[in-house]
C-alpha positions as CSV (number, residue, x, y, z in Angstrom):
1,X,-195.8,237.3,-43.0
2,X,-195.2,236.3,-46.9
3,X,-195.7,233.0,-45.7
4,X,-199.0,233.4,-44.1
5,X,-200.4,235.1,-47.0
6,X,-199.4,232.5,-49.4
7,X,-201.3,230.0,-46.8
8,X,-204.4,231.6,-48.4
9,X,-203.5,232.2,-52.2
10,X,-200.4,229.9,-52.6
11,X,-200.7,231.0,-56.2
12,X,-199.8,234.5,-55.7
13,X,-197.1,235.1,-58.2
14,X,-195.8,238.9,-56.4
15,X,-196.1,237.1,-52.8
16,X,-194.3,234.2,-54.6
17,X,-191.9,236.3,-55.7
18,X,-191.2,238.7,-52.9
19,X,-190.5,235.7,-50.4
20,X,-187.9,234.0,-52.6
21,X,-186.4,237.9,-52.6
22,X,-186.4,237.8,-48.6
23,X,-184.5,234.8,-49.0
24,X,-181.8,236.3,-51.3
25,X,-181.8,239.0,-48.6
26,X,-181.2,236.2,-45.7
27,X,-178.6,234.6,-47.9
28,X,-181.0,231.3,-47.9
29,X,-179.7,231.1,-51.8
30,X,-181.4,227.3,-52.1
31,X,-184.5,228.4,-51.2
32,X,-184.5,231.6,-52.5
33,X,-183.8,229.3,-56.0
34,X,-187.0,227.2,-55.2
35,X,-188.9,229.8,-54.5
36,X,-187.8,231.4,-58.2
37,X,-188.5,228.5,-59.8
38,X,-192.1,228.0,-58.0
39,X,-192.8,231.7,-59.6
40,X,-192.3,230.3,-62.8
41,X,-194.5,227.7,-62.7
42,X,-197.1,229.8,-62.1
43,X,-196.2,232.2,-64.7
44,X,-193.6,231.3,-66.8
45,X,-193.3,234.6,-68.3
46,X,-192.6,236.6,-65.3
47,X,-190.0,238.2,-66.3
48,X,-187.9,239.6,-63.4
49,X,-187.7,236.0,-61.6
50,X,-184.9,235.2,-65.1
51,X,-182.6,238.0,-64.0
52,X,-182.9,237.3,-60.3
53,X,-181.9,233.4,-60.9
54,X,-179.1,235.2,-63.0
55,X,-178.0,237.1,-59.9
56,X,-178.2,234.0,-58.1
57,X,-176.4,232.0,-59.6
58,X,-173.6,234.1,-60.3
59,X,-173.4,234.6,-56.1
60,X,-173.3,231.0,-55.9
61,X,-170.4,231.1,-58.9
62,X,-172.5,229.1,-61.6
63,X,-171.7,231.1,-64.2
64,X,-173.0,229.3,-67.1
65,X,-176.1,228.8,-65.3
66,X,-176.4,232.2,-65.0
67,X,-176.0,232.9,-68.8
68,X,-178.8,230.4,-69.6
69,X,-181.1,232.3,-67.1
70,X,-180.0,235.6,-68.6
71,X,-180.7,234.7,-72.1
72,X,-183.8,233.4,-71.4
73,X,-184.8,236.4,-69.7
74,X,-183.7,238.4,-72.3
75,X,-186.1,236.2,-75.2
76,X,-188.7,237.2,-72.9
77,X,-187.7,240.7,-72.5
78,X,-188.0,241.1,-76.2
79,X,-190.8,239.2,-76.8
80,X,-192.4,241.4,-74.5
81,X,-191.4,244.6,-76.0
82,X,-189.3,245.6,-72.5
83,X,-186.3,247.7,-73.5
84,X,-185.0,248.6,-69.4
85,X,-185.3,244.5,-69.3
86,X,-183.2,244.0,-72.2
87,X,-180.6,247.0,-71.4
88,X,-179.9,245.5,-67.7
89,X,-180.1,242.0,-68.8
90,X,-178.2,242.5,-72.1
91,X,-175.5,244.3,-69.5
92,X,-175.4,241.2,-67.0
93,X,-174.8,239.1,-69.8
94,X,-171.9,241.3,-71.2
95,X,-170.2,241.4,-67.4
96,X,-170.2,237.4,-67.3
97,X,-168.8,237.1,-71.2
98,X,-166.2,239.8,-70.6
């Protein structure tokens, strides 16, 4: 159904996003990835798509990738004024440096 919809407005950054979810959910991790990454090249500054790719790549034991994804996120978060963003990611971080 995500994929149908993005048929008509391929740049649809929620339907973008909530597909590349689904594949997280169907343990399609390389796809899910692409599907990330096609989010933010349509907006870089969506910020939840950083701490999913975090996620990701920590499931896929990339740690430092991970971090770099983190900390990007968490520029973004404060850039953007979002304190719950920069708690969770700020706590992701601190798990993986631990």
């Amino acid at each position: 159904m995500l994929q149908n919809m993005l048929v008509n407005e391929p740049n649809d950054v929620f339907t973008n996003y909530a597909l590349a979810l689904e594949y997280v959910s169907e343990a399609d991790y390389k796809k899910a990835e692409d599907q990330f990454l096609k989010v933010l090249e349509i907006d870089r500054k969506y910020l939840p798509c950083y701490y999913q790719l975090g996620q990701l790549k920590e499931k896929t034991n990339e740690t430092n990738i991970a971090l770099e994804f983190y900390k990007k996120g968490l520029d973004l978060a404060k850039e953007q004024g979002n304190n719950k963003a920069i708690n969770e990611i700020n706590e992701a971080i601190w798990m993986l440096e631990d």
